[in-house]
N, C-alpha and C positions, 0 to 999 in steps of 0.2 A: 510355475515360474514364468515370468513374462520374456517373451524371446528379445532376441537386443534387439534387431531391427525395427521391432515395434516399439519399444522403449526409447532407442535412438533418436526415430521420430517424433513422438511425443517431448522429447525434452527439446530438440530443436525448435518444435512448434511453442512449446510453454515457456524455455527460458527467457527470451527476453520479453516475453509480459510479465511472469513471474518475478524477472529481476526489478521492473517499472517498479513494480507495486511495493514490492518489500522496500527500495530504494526509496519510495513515496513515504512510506508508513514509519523506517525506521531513522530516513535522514540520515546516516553515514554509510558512508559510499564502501571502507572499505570492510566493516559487517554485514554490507549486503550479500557479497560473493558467499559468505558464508553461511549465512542464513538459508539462502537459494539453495545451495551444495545439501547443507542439513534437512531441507524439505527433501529432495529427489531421494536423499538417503531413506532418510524416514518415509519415503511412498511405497520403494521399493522391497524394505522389510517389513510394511504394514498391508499395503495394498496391493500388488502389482497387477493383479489380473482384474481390476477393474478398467470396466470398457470405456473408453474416452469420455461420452456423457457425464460419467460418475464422477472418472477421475481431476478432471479438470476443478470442480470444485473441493474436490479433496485435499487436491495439492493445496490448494487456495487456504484452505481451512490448516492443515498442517504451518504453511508458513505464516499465517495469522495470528498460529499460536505459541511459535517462536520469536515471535516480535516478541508480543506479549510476553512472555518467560524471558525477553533481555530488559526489557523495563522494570519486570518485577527483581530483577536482580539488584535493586538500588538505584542506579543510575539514573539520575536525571537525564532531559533529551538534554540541554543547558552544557553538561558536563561531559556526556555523551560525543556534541558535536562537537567540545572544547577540544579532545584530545584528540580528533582525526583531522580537524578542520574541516570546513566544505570550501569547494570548489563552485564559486558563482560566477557567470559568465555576466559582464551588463554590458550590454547595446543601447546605443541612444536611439534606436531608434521607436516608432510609439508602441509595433506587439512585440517587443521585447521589454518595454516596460510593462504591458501588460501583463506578459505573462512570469514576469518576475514578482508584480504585485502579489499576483495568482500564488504564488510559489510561498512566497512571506507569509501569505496568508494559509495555505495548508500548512505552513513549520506549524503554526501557531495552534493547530487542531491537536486535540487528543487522538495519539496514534488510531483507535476506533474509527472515530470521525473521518479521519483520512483514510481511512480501511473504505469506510459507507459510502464517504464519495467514490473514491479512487473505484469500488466496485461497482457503482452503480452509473458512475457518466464516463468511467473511462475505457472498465471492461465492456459496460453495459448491460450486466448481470441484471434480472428482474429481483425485486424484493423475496422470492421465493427462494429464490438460489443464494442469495446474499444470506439470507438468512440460515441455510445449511453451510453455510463457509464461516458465519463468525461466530455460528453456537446460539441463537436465539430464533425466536418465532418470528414470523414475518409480518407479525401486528407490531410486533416491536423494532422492526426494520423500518416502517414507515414511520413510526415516533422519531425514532434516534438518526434517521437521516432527514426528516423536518427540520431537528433542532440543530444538523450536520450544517447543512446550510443556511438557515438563517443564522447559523453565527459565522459561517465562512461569508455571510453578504455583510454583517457586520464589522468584519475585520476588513474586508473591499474599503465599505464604504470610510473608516478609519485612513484605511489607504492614501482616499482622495481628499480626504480634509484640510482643514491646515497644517502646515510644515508639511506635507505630505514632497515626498524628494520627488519633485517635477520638474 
């Protein structure tokens, strides 16, 4: 069994990336806490004694696949974020449009997709890692986050088009 202290710190160190990401991936704010909560569970009666290396992408991979098992419950994101509402902040000013473009534009990703970004330019996991977190080969991590991106520069460039709110 994993002592607390060492545990303690680890979750200190991991929750709030851990809560970024799921927040990123599943867009409501208030099943994220719980999603978060249900990874730490599930580490703790799966894994505990894996040494930080390990565990950091474990965790990752555990609440990847609780996303994933609340999408597959039916719910659309559509319906999903209907009943929580979200919380947007806009500022006129130009990186806060920026990064609300940004933001529109990950909703718009298949939870995955926001998974490959979010892990690959936010955590800055390499392909290797990303691909022990979300269940696939690392040949297929560079496929599905090619197409990750050019369709998140697709949705950008959408953004800036006409009627685009500038």
């Amino acid at each position: 069994m994993i002592e607390e202290t060492r545990f303690r710190a680890f979750y200190e160190e991991m929750f709030p990336r851990l809560w970024r990401y799921v927040h990123r991936m599943s867009q409501n704010r208030s099943e994220c806490d719980d999603l978060v909560q249900e990874t730490f569970l599930r580490f703790l009666r799966t894994a505990p004694d894996l040494d930080e290396k390990e565990a950091i992408p474990y965790v990752y991979r555990i609440a990847t696949n609780l996303v994933r098992d609340k999408w597959r419950e039916g719910k659309s994101q559509a319906a999903w974020l209907e009943e929580t509402g979200r919380e947007e902040a806009v500022s006129p000013s130009h990186d806060a449009g920026i990064k609300l473009d940004i933001e529109r534009a990950m909703e718009k990703l298949s939870p995955g997709q926001r998974s490959l970004v979010w892990l690959a330019y936010v955590e800055g996991y390499d392909h290797k890692s990303i691909a022990s977190i979300v269940g696939v080969n690392s040949t297929s991590v560079r496929v599905l986050l090619s197409r990750a991106r050019q369709r998140l520069a697709a949705l950008l460039d959408e953004s800036d088009g006409p009627g685009a709110n500038r």
